[in-house]
Structures are given as structure tokens and as C-alpha cells.
Rosetta silent file (secondary structure, phi, psi, omega in degrees, C-alpha in Angstrom):
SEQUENCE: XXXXXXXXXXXXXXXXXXXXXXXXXXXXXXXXXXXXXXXXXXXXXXXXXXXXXXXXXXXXXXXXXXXXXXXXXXXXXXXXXXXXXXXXXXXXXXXXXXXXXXXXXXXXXXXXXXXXXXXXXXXXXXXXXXXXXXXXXXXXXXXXXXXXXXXXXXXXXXXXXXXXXXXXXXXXXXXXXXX
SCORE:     score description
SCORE:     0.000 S_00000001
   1 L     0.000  137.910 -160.710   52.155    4.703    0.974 S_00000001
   2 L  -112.912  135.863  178.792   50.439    3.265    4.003 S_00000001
   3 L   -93.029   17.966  162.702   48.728    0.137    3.652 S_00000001
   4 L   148.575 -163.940 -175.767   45.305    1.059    5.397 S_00000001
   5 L  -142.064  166.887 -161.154   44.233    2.600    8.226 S_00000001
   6 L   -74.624  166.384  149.836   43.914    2.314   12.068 S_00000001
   7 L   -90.848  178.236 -175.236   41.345    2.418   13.566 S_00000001
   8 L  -103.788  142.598  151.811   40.624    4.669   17.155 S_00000001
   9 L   -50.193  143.457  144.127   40.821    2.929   20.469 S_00000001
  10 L   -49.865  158.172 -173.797   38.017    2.438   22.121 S_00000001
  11 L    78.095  -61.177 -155.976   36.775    5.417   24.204 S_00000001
  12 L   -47.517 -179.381 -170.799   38.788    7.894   21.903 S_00000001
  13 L    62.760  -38.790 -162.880   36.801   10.152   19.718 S_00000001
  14 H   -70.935  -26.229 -176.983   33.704    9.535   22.291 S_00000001
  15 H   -49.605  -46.057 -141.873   35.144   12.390   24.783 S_00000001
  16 H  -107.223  -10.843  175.965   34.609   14.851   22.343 S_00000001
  17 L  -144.472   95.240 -167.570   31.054   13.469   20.317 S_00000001
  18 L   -93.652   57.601  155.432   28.872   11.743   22.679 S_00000001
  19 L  -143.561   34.979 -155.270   26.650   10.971   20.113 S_00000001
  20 H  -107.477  -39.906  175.957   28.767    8.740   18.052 S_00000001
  21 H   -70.002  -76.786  164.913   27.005    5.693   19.968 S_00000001
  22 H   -32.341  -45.008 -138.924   23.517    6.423   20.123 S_00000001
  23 H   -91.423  -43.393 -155.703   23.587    7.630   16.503 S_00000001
  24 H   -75.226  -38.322  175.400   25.590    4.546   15.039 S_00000001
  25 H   -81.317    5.761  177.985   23.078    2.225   17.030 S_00000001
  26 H   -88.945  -31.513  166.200   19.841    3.756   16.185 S_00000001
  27 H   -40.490  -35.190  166.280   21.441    3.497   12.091 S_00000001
  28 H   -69.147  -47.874  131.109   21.701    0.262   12.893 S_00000001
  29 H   -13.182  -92.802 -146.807   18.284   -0.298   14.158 S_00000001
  30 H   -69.471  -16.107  169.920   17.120    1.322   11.379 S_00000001
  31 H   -44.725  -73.878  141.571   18.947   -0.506    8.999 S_00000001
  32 H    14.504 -105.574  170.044   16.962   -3.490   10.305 S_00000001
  33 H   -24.707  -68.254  172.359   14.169   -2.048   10.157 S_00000001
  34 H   -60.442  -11.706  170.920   14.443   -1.201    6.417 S_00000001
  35 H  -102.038  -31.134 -176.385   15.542   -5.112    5.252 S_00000001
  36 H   -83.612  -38.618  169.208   12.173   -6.163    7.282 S_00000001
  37 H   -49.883  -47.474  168.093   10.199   -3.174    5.316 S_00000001
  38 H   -54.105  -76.813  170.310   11.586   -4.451    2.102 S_00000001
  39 H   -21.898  -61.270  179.043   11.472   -7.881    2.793 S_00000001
  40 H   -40.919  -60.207 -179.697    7.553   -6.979    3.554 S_00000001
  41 H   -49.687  -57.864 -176.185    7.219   -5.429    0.564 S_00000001
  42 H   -74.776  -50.704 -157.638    8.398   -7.751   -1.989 S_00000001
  43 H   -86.708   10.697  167.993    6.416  -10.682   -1.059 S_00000001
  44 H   -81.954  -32.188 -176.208    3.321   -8.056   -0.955 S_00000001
  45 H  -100.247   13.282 -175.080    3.872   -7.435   -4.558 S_00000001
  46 H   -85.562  -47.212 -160.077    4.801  -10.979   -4.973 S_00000001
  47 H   -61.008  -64.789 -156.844    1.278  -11.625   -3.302 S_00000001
  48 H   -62.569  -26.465 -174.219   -0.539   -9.155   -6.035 S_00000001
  49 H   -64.021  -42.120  179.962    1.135  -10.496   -8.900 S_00000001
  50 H   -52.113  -56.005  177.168    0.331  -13.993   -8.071 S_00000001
  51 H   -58.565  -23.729 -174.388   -3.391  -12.995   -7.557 S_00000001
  52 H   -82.086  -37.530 -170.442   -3.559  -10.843  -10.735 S_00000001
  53 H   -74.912   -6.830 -172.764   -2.170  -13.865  -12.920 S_00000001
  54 H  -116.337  -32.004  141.367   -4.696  -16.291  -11.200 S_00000001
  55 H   -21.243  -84.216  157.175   -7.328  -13.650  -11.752 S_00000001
  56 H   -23.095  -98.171  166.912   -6.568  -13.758  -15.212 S_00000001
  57 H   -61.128   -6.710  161.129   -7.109  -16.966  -15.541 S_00000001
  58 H   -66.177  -31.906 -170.593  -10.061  -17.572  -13.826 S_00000001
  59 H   -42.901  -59.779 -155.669  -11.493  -14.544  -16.393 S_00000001
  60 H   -80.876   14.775  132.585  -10.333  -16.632  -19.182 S_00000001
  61 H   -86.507   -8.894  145.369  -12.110  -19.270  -18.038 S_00000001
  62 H   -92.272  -53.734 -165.402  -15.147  -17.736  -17.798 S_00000001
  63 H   -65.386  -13.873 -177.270  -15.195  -16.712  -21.208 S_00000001
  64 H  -117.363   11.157  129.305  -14.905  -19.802  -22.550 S_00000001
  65 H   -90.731   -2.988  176.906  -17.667  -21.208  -20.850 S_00000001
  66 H   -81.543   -8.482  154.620  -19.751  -18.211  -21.569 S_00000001
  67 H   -69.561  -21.340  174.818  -18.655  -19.062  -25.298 S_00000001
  68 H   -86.782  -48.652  172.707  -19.683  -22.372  -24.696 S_00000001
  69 H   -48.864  -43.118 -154.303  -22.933  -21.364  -22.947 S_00000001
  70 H   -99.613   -4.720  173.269  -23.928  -19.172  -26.020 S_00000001
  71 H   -84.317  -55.545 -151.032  -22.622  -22.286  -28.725 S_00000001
  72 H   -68.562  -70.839 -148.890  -25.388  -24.704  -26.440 S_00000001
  73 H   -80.435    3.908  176.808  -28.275  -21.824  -26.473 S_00000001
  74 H  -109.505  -56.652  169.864  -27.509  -21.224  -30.332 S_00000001
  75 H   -76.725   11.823  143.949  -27.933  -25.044  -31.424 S_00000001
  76 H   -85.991  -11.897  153.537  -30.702  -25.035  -29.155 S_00000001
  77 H   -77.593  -27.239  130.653  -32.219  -22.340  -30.865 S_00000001
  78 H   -74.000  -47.852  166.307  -31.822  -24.070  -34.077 S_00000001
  79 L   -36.662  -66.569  167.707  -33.009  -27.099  -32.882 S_00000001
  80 L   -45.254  -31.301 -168.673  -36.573  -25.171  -32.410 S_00000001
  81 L  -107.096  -16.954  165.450  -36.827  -23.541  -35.157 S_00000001
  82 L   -34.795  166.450  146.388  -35.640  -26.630  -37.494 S_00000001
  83 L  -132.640  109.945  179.869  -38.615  -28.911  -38.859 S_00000001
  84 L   -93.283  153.985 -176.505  -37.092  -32.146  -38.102 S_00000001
  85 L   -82.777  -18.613 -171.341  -38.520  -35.318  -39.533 S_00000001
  86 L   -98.644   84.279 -169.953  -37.615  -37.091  -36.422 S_00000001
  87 H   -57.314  -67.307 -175.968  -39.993  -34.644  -33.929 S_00000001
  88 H   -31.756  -72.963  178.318  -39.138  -36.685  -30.659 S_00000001
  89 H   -64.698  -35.547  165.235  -35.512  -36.823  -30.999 S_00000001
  90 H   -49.150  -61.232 -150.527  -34.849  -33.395  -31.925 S_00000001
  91 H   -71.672  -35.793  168.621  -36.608  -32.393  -29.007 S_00000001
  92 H   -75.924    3.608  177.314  -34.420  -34.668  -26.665 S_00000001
  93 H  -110.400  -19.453  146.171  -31.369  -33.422  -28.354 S_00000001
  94 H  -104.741   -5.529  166.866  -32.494  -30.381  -27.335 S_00000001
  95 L   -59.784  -35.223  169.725  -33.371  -30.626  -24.084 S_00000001
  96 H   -68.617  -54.639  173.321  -29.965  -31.849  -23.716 S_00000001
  97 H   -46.173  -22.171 -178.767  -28.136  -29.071  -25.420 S_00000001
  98 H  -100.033  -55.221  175.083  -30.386  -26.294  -22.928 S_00000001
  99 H   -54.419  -31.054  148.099  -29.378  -28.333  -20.267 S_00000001
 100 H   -48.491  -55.985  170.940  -25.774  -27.908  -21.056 S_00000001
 101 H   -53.948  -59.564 -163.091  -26.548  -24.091  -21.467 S_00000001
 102 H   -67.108  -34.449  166.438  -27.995  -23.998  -18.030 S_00000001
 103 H   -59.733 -116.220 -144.705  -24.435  -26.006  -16.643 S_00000001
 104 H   -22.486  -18.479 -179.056  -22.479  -23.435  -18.387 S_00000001
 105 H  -101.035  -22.577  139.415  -24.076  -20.661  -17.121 S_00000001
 106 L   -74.136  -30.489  160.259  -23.351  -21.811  -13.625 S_00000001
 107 H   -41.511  -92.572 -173.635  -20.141  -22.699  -13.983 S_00000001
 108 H   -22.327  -29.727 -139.583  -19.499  -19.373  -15.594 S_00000001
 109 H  -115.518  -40.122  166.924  -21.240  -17.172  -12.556 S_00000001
 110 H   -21.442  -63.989 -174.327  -19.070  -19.517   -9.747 S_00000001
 111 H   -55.956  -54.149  174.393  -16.114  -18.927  -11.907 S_00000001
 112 H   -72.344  -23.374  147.180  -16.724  -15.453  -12.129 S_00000001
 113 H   -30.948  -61.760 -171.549  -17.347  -15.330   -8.753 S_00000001
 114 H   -70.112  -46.439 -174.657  -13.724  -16.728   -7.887 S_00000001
 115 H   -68.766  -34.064  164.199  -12.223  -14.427  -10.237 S_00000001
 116 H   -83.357  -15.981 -175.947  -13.613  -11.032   -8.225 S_00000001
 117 H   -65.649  -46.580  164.132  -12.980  -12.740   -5.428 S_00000001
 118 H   -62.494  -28.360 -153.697   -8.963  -12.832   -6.489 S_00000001
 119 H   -95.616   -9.575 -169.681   -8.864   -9.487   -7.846 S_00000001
 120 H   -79.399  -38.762 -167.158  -10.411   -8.096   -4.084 S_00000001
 121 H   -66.014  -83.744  179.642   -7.236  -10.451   -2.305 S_00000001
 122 H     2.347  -65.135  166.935   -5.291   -8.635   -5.288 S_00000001
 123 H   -65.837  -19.075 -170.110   -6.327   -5.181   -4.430 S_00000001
 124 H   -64.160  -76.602 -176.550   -5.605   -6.151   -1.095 S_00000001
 125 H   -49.595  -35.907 -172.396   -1.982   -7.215   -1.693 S_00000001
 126 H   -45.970  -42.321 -154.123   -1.672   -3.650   -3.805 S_00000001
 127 H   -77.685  -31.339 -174.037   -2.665   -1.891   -1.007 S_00000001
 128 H   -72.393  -72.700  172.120   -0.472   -3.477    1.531 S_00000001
 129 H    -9.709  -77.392 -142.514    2.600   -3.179   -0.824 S_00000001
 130 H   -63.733  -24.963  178.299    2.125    0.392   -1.200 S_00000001
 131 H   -72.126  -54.946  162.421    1.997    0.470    2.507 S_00000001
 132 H   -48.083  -51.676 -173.080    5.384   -1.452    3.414 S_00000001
 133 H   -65.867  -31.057 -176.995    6.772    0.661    0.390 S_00000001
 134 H   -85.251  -20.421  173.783    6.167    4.007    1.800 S_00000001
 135 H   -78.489  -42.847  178.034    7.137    2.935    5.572 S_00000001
 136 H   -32.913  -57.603 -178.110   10.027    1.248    3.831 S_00000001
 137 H   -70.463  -42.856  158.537   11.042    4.918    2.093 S_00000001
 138 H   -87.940    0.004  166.360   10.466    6.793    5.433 S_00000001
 139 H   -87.322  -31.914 -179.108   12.875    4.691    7.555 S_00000001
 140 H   -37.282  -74.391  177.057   15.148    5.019    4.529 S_00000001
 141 H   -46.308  -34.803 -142.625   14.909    8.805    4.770 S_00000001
 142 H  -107.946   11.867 -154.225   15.001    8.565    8.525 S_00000001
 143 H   -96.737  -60.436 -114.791   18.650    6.529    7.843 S_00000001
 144 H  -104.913  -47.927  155.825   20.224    8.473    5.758 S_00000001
 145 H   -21.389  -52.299 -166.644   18.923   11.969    8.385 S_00000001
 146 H   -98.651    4.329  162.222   20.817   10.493   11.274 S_00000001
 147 H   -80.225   -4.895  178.157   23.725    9.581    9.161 S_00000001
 148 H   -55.810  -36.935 -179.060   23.855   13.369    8.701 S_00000001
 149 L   -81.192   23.009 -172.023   24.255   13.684   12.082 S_00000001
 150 L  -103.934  -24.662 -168.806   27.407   11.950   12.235 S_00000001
 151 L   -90.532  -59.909 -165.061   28.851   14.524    9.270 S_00000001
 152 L   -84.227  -22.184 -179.753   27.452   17.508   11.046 S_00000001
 153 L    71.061   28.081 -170.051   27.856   16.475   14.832 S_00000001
 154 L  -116.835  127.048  138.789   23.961   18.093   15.544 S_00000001
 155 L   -30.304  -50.896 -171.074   21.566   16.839   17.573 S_00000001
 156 H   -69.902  -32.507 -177.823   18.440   17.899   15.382 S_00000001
 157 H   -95.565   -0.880  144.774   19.253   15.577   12.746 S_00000001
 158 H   -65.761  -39.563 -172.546   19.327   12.617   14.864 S_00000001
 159 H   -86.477  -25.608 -167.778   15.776   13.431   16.084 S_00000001
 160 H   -80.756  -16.293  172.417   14.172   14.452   13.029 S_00000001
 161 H   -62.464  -30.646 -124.615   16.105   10.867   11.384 S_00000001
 162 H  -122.387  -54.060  137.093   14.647    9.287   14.050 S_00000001
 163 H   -15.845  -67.931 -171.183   11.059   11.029   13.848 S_00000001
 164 H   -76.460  -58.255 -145.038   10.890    9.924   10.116 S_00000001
 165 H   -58.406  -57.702 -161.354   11.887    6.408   11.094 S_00000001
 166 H   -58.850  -50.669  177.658    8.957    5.729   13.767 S_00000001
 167 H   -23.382  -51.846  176.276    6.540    7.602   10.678 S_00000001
 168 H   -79.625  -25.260  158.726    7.660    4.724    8.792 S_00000001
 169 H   -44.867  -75.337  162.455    7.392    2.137   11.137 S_00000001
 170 H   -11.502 -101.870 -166.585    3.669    3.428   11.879 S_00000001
 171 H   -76.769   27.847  166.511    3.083    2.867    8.265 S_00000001
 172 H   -75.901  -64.562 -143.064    4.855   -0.311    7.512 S_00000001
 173 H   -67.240  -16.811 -179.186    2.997   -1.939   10.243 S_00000001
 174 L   -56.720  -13.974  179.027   -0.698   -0.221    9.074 S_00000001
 175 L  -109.808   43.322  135.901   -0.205   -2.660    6.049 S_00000001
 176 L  -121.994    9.039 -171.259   -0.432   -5.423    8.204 S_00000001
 177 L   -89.015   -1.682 -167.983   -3.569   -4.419    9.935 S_00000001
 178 L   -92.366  145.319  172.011   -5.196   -4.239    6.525 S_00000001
 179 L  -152.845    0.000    0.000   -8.233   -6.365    5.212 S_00000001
């Protein structure tokens, strides 16, 4: 049983497939290509994830000052309607308690502010992802074409590998062109 196997001298095999060179460096290339498309990818969905989770909590920080806002504006709203024996002080205990409503309700529209503001970076990141994922998936395809041509010895399946690749290139780089 033979313990591996040789390899060809250089030059041999190339007399007879002069596309054994081109082909293995543009795979290589594309290979590349397809760890930077990836690479691209993942911290784009890295990006969205981050943004949806910080999203998230800014929401849930709006709600609980708009739960606070609507706690202020309810005992302020008792306060009024109340017949306190102490007129004066009620009324400064509510004037405080409406002012408190009126913080909370800016806080809350900042806050929600910041929170559409993440999910638009969010949507953002989505969009770019999907773009690195689909150039990512056409160089893949355009890979796995010109390794065909290495099985089959045809021209046509270098160019159309090759064809597919730049398609994916094109739309890797359109998701960095994105805003």
C-alpha cells in the first residue's frame, strides 16, 4: 500500500490544460473574496443585533416614564378634585406633582426619540447584512462554477464562475455605500 501520493513536477500537466493556473488563481481570489464577504457580514448582523437590543431598551424606558408620567397626572388629578383642609399646600403639592408630569413627558419623547433613532441605524445594519450576504452567496456560487472547470476542463465555466463572482462583488460592496 503506498503511503501517499506524489505530486506532478512543475510544468507537467500544464502542456495539456492551460487553464489549470488561471483557474486555481482566480479560486483563490475568490476564496478571499468570500472570507472578506463573510467577515462583512457577520459584524453587519452583529451591528443589527446590537442596535435592536439597545432599541429595546430605550422602548422600555420609555414606558416606564410614560407610566410614571400618567402616576404624576393621576395624583394630580386627585389632588384637584380632593377638598383638602389645608387649600395652599395641596395646591403646591400639586403643582409639584404636574411639574413632574411635564419632566416625564419630555424625557419620554427624547427617549423615544433615541429609540427610532436606533431602530433606523438597525434597519440600516439589516439592510447592509442582507447585502454582504447575497454578494457573499454569489462569489460562493461563482467558486464552486470555476471549480467545475477544473473537473470538466471547459472554458465556459470559468467565465460564467467568474461572471457570478464580480455580481457578487458589485453587491457586497453596494452594502457599503448604504445610508
Amino acid at each position: 500500500m503506498p503511503e501517499g501520493f506524489e505530486l506532478p513536477e512543475a510544468g507537467e500537466g500544464r502542456k495539456d490544460d492551460p487553464l489549470v493556473l488561471p483557474v486555481s488563481l482566480t479560486m483563490s481570489i475568490l476564496a478571499v473574496l468570500v472570507a472578506g464577504a463573510t467577515l462583512l457580514s457577520h459584524r453587519a448582523h452583529t451591528e443589527e443585533l446590537l442596535r435592536q437590543s439597545q432599541a429595546t431598551d430605550q422602548w422600555a424606558f420609555y414606558q416606564a416614564k410614560r407610566i410614571r408620567l400618567h402616576e404624576m397626572q393621576g395624583i394630580a388629578d386627585m389632588l384637584n378634585t380632593l377638598s383638602p383642609v389645608e387649600t395652599e399646600k395641596a395646591a403646591a403639592t400639586r403643582e409639584k406633582y404636574v411639574k413632574e408630569a411635564e419632566r416625564y413627558a419630555s424625557d419620554s419623547e427624547k427617549i423615544k426619540e433615541q429609540a427610532e433613532e436606533l431602530e433606523k441605524d438597525r434597519d440600516l445594519a439589516g439592510r447592509r447584512a442582507d447585502r454582504f450576504d447575497g454578494g457573499e452567496a454569489l462569489l460562493e456560487i461563482g467558486l464552486v462554477i470555476c471549480s467545475i472547470t477544473m473537473l470538466t476542463k471547459k472554458r465556459i465555466f470559468w467565465i460564467a464562475g467568474v461572471l457570478a463572482a464580480v455580481g457578487g462583488v458589485v453587491q457586497a460592496v453596494t452594502g457599503l455605500f448604504l445610508h
